[in-house]
N, C-alpha and C positions, 0 to 999 in steps of 0.2 A: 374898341368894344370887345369884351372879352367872348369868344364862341367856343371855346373850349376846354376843358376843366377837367382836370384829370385826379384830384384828390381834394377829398371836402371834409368837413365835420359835421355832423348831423346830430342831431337831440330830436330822438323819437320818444314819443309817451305811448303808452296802450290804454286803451281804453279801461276805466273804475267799472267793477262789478256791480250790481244793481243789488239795493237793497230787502233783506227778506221785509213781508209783511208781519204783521201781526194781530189775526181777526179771528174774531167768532163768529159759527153760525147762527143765526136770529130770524127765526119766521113764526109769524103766530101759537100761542101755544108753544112755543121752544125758546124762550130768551137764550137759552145756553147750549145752543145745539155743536157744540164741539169747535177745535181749530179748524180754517180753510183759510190761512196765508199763505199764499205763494210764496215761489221763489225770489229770487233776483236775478238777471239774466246776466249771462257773463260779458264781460270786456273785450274789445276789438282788441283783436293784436296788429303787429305792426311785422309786414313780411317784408323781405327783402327777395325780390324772383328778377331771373336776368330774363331779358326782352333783348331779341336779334337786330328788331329796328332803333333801339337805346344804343350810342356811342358817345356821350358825353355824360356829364358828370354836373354839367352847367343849368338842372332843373333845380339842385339842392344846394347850388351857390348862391343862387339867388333866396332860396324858401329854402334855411335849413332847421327847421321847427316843425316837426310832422307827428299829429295826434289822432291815433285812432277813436271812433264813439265809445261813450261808456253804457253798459246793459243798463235798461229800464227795470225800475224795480216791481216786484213782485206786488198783487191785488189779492182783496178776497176772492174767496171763493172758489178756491183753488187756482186760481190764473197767476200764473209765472207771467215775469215779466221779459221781455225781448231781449236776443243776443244782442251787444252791438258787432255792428260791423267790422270785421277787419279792413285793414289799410294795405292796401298792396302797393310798393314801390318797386319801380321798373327800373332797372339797373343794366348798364353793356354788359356782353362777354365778357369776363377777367374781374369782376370786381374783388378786389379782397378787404374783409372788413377786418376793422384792429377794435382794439377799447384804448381808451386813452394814455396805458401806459406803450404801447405798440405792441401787444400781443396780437397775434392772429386769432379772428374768432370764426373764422370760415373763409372758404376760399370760390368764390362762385364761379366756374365753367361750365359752360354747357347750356342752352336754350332751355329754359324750365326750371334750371337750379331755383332753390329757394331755403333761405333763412328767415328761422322767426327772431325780428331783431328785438323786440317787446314784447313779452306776454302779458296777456288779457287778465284783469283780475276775476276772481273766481263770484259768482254771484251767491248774496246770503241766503241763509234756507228759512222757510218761514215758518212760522209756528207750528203748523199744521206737519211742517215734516221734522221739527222736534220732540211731538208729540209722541210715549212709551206707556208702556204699563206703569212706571212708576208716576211718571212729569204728563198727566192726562190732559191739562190744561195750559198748555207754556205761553203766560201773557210777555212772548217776548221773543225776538226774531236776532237773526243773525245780522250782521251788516257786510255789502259789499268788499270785497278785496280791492285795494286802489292796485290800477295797473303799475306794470314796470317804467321805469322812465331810465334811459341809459343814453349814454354820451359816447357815440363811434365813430371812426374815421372810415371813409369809405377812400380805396386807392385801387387806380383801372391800371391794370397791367394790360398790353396790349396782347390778343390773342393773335401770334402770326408764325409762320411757318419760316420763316426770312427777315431777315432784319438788317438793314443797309446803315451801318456805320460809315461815319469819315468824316473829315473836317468839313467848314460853313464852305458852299459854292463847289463842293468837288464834284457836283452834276446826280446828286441822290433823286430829287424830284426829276428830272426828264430822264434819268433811268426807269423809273417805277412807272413813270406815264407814258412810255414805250412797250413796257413789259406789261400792262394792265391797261385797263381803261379809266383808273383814276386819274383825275384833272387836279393834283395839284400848283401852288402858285411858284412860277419859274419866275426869275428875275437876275441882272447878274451884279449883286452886291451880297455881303452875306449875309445868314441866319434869315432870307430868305421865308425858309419856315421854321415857323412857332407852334406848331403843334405834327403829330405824327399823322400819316399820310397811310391809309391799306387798300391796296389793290390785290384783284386775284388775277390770279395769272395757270392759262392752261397749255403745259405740255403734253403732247401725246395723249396719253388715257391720267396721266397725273394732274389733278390742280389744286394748286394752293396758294396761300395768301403771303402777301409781301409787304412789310412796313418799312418806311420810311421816316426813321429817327432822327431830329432832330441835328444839326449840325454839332460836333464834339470838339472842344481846345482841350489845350493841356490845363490841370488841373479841373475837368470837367466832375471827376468823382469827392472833387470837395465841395463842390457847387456854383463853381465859376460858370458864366454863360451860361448857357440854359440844360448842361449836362446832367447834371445830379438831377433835375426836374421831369428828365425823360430818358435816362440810362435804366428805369425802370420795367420801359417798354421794352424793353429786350430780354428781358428775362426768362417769357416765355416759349422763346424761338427756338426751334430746331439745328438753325444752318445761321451766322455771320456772315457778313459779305463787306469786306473793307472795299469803298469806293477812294481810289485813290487818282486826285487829279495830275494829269502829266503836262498839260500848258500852264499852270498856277506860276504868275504873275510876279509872286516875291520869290526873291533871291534868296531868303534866309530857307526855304522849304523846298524838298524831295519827295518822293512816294518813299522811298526809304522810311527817313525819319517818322513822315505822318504817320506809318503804317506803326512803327516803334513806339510812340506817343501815344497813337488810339488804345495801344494795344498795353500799354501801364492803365489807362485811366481803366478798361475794362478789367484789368486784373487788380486795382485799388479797391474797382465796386464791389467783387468779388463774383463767383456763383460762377461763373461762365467759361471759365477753363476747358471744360468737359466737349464745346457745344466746335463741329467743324466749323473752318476756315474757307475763304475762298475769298480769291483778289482778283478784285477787277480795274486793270487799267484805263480810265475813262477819257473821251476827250481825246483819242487817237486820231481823229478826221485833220489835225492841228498837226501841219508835217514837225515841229521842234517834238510837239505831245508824242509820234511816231517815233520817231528817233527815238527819246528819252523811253519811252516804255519799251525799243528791246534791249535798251541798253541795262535796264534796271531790271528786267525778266528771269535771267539766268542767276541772278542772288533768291530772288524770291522762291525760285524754284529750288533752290537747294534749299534752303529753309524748309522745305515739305509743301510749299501753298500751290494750287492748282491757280493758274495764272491766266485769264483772258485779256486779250485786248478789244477794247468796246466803242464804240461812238455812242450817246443814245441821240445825239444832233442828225446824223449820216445815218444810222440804223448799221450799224456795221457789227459783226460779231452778238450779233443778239440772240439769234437762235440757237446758238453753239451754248450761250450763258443760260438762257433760258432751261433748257433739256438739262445740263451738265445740276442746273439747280433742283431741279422733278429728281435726278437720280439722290441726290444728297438728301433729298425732305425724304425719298420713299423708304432709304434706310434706315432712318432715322424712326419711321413712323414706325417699321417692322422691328427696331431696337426698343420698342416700347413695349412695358410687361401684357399681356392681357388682361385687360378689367373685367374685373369678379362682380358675379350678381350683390347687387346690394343685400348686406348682410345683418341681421339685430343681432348686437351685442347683450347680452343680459349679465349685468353684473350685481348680484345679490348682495346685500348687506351684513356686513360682520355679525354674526349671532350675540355679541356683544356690543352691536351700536343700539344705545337708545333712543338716536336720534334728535337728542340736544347736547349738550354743554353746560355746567354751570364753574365759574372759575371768580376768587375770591381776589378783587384789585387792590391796588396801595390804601384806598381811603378805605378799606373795609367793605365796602360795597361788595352784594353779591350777582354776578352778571349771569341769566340765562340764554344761551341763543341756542337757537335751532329751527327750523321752518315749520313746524307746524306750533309749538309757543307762539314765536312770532306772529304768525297769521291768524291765531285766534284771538291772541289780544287784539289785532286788527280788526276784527269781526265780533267784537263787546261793545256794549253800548253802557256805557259805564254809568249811566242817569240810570239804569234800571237794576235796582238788587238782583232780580231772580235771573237775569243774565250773567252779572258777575259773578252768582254762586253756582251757574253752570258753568261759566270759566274755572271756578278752582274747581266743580268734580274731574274736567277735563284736564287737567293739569296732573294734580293730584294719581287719576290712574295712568296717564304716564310712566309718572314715579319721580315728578321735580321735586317733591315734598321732601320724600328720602333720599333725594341727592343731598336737598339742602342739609340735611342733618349730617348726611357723610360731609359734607365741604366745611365742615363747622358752624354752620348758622345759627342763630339762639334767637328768644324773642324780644323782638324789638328791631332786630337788623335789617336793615335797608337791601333791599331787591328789587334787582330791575331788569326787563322782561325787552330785549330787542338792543341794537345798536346805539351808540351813547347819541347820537344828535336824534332818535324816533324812538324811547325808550317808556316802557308803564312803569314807575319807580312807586315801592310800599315797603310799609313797617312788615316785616313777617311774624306774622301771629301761630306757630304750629298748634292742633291739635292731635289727640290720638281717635276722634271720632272720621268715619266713611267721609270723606270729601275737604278738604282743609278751607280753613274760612281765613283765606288769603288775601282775598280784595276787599273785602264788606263783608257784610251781612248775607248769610245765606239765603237762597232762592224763598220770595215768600208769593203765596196765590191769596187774596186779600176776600174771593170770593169761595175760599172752604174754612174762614175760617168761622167758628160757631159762631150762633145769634147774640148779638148785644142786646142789651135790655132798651127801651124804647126811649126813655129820660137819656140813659147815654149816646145815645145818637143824636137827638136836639140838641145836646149841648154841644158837641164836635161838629154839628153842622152851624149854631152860630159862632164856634169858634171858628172857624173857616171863612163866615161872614166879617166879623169883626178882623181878622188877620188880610182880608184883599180890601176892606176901605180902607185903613191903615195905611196899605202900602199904593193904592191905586187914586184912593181919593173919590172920584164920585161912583158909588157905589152901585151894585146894577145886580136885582135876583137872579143866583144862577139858575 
C-alpha cells in the first residue's frame, strides 16, 4: 500500500463568478423606481500554502481533482451576492509546482509559503452598477467570469541540510536512527527503504536536519531502481555524505568503486557538483570492515574527502561525524546570500500596448486576443441586444474597430474574439457612427420608447397569443 508520494498531477478548478442581476425598483406609486441589481460574488480560488505537519504528497494521489465554490449571484435591491470560498491546499516543505510542459511555476519553502494555483473568476456587475447618465436604465447585467482550471504537477524536494547517499544495504537507515531520533525501517537485504527518511540531529548549539535517500545503483540517474524517483531529494542539501559499506558481502564491490559509481550517477543528474563531500566508512565494528577501511582511507584522503570511520551498530565514531557535520551545514548556511525584504516589482506597460492583438490567419479569419476582449465576451449575454450593443461600445473605445481596419478587414469578414477551441466568431459589419454594431443590433430599452396607439398593441398582443398556441398547443392567458 502505497504511504508515500512524492510527485502528483493535480487538476484544480477555481471557483465561476456569480452572476450580475438585473432589476428594477417597484413600490407603490413608482413602477419604475430606477436599477438595484446586485453584483455577483466572485470565485474561490484555489491556493497552494505549505503546512510543516504536511510530508507527503499521498492526499492528491488519491483525490486529484480539487474545486473551489463558485460566488452566488447578485439580488435586487442592491444585494450583491456571496464571495465563494477559497480552497486552501496544504502542501510539505519543498514543494515545487510545474505546468504541464515542466516549467517551474513556483517554488514553495518555507512554513506559510503560498501560491494562488487557480484564480477565482470575477463576479458580474448588475444593472444598477451599469447604470450612467447616458444608459439610465440598463435592462441588463453582466455575467460571471468562469474560474481558472489548470493542470500542475506538484514535485516534493526534500528540505535537508544532509543527505546520505550510497548503495541499497550500506547502513544509511541505522546511521540517521543513531544520529536522530527517526525510526526508520532497518532490515538486511536491499532497498530496504522506499521512501526518504529525515531526522534532526543536534550538535552543540547547531541543529539540523538529515535525510536518508533512497538506496543508488549504477545507472540510477537514468531511472534504474528507484534512483531517478529520489535523486531529487538531494537537491536541496547543503553537505553529501557517501555512506560507504566496508563488510559488503560481494566480491565484485569496494568503497572505492561504490564511491566512483555514486559519484557519476550524481554528476549524470547534474546540479550538485558545487555542494561538499564527506565519506563515511561504515560498518567498521566488522574486524575484515576495519581492516578494509584503513586500508582504503589514505586514497580517499588524497582525493580531498574528509574520511571517518563509523559503526552506527556499536555507536563508534559518531560524535566525531556528527560535530564534523554542524561544522559543514554552519558554513554553508553562512555561504548563503542574505534574504532581502520582500520586494513589489512594478512593471508598467509599453505606452504603445493596447492591450490586445488582432492578427489575420490562413483562412482569412480575423483573431482578437487579449484579456480584457476576451473576458467581456465572457460576461455578454448574448440572448439580450442591449448587452451586446454594450459589448461593442466596449470594444469599439478600446480601439478593436480601428485595428480591424488597420489588419485589413472589410465588411463581411469573419472575426473571432478568444482562443480557437472558446472563441465568439461574426460577420464584421463596420460603421463610422460612436459605437460599432459588431454583434447585433444595438442596445435597445423597449420602455422609452414612445406610445403606440391602442389598436397596435391588441394586435401584437394577440399575435403573441396566436404565435405560443402554435408552438405550445394548449393555450393558457398570459
Amino acid at each position: 500500500m502505497t504511504t508515500f508520494v512524492d510527485r502528483v498531477e493535480l487538476h484544480v478548478a477555481a471557483g465561476n463568478g456569480g452572476h450580475g442581476c438585473a432589476s428594477v425598483h417597484r413600490e407603490k406609486f413608482k413602477p419604475l423606481g430606477g436599477p438595484d441589481g446586485g453584483n455577483g460574488g466572485r470565485g474561490g480560488d484555489v491556493i497552494l500554502t505549505v503546512d510543516q505537519s504536511v510530508t507527503t504528497l499521498l492526499e492528491y494521489h488519491h483525490s486529484p481533482h480539487r474545486k473551489a465554490t463558485n460566488g452566488k449571484p447578485g439580488e435586487g435591491g442592491h444585494r450583491s451576492g456571496k464571495d465563494g470560498q477559497d480552497l486552501v491546499l496544504p502542501v510539505p516543505d519543498g514543494t515545487v509546482v510545474l505546468d504541464k510542459a515542466g516549467n517551474v511555476l513556483a517554488d514553495l519553502v518555507g512554513n506559510g509559503t503560498s501560491y494562488v494555483a487557480a484564480q477565482g473568476g470575477r463576479g458580474g456587475l448588475g444593472n444598477a452598477a451599469l447604470a450612467s447618465a447616458r444608459r439610465k436604465a440598463p435592462g441588463f447585467a453582466l455575467l460571471g467570469v468562469p474560474g481558472e482550471l489548470q493542470d500542475i504537477v506538484l514535485e516534493l524536494k526534500t528540505v535537508a541540510d544532509v543527505a546520505l547517499v550510497g548503495y541499497p544495504s550500506a547502513g544509511k537507515s541505522s546511521l540517521i536512527s543513531v544520529l536522530s531520533a527517526a525510526k526508520p525501517k532497518i532490515a538486511d537485504y536491499p532497498f530496504t527503504t522506499l521512501v526518504p527518511n529525515l531526522g534532526v540531529v543536534t550538535a552543540g548549539s547547531t541543529v539540523y536536519t538529515i535525510a536518508d535517500v533512497p538506496g543508488l545503483i549504477p545507472g540510477a540517474s537514468r531511472g534504474k531502481g528507484l534512483g531517478l524517483e529520489f535523486l531529487r531529494h538531494v537537491e536541496r542539501c547543503s553537505v553529501l555524505v557517501h555512506v560507504l559499506d566496508t563488510a559488503t558481502l560481494e566480491s565484485d564491490r569496494d568503497p572505492l568503486s561504490d564511491l566512483d559509481i555514486i559519484e557519476e550517477e550524481l554528476r549524470q543528474y547534474g546540479g550538485l557538483d558545487d555542494r561538499p563531500r564527506i565519506v563515511v566508512l561504515n560498518k567498521t565494528d566488522v574486524p575484515d570492515g576495519k581492516d578494509l577501511a584503513e586500508m582504503v582511507r589514505p586514497d580517499l584522503e588524497a582525493r580531498g574527502y574528509r574520511v571517518f570511520e563509523v559503526s552506527a551498530v556499536a555507536h563508534l565514531g559518531l560524535r566525531e561525524l556528527s560535530f564534523a557535520l554542524a561544522e559543514s551545514v554552519a558554513r554553508a548556511r553562512a555561504a548563503r546570500p542574505q534574504e532581502e525584504a520582500t520586494r513589489i516589482v512594478i512593471r508598467p506597460k509599453a505606452v504603445d500596448d493596447s492591450g490586445f492583438t488582432v492578427t489575420r490567419e490562413d483562412d482569412g479569419l480575423f483573431r482578437v486576443r487579449g484579456e480584457k476582449p476576451e473576458r467581456w465576451v465572457r460576461q455578454t449575454d448574448f440572448n439580450n441586444d442591449e448587452a451586446v450593443g454594450y459589448l461593442a461600445d466596449r470594444l469599439n473605445r478600446v480601439g478593436v474597430e480601428d485595428a480591424l481596419v488597420k489588419a485589413g478587414a472589410r465588411s463581411g469578414d469573419g472575426v473571432a474574439i478568444g482562443p480557437e477551441d472558446n472563441a465568439v466568431v461574426f460577420d464584421w459589419e463596420p460603421t463610422v457612427t460612436a459605437g460599432a454594431e459588431m454583434l447585433g443590433r444595438r442596445g435597445e430599452d423597449h420602455r422609452l420608447e414612445a406610445p403606440r396607439p391602442a389598436a397596435q398593441r391588441r394586435r401584437e398582443r394577440q399575435a403573441e397569443r396566436d404565435e405560443a398556441e402554435r408552438e405550445y398547443g394548449d393555450f393558457k392567458p398570459f
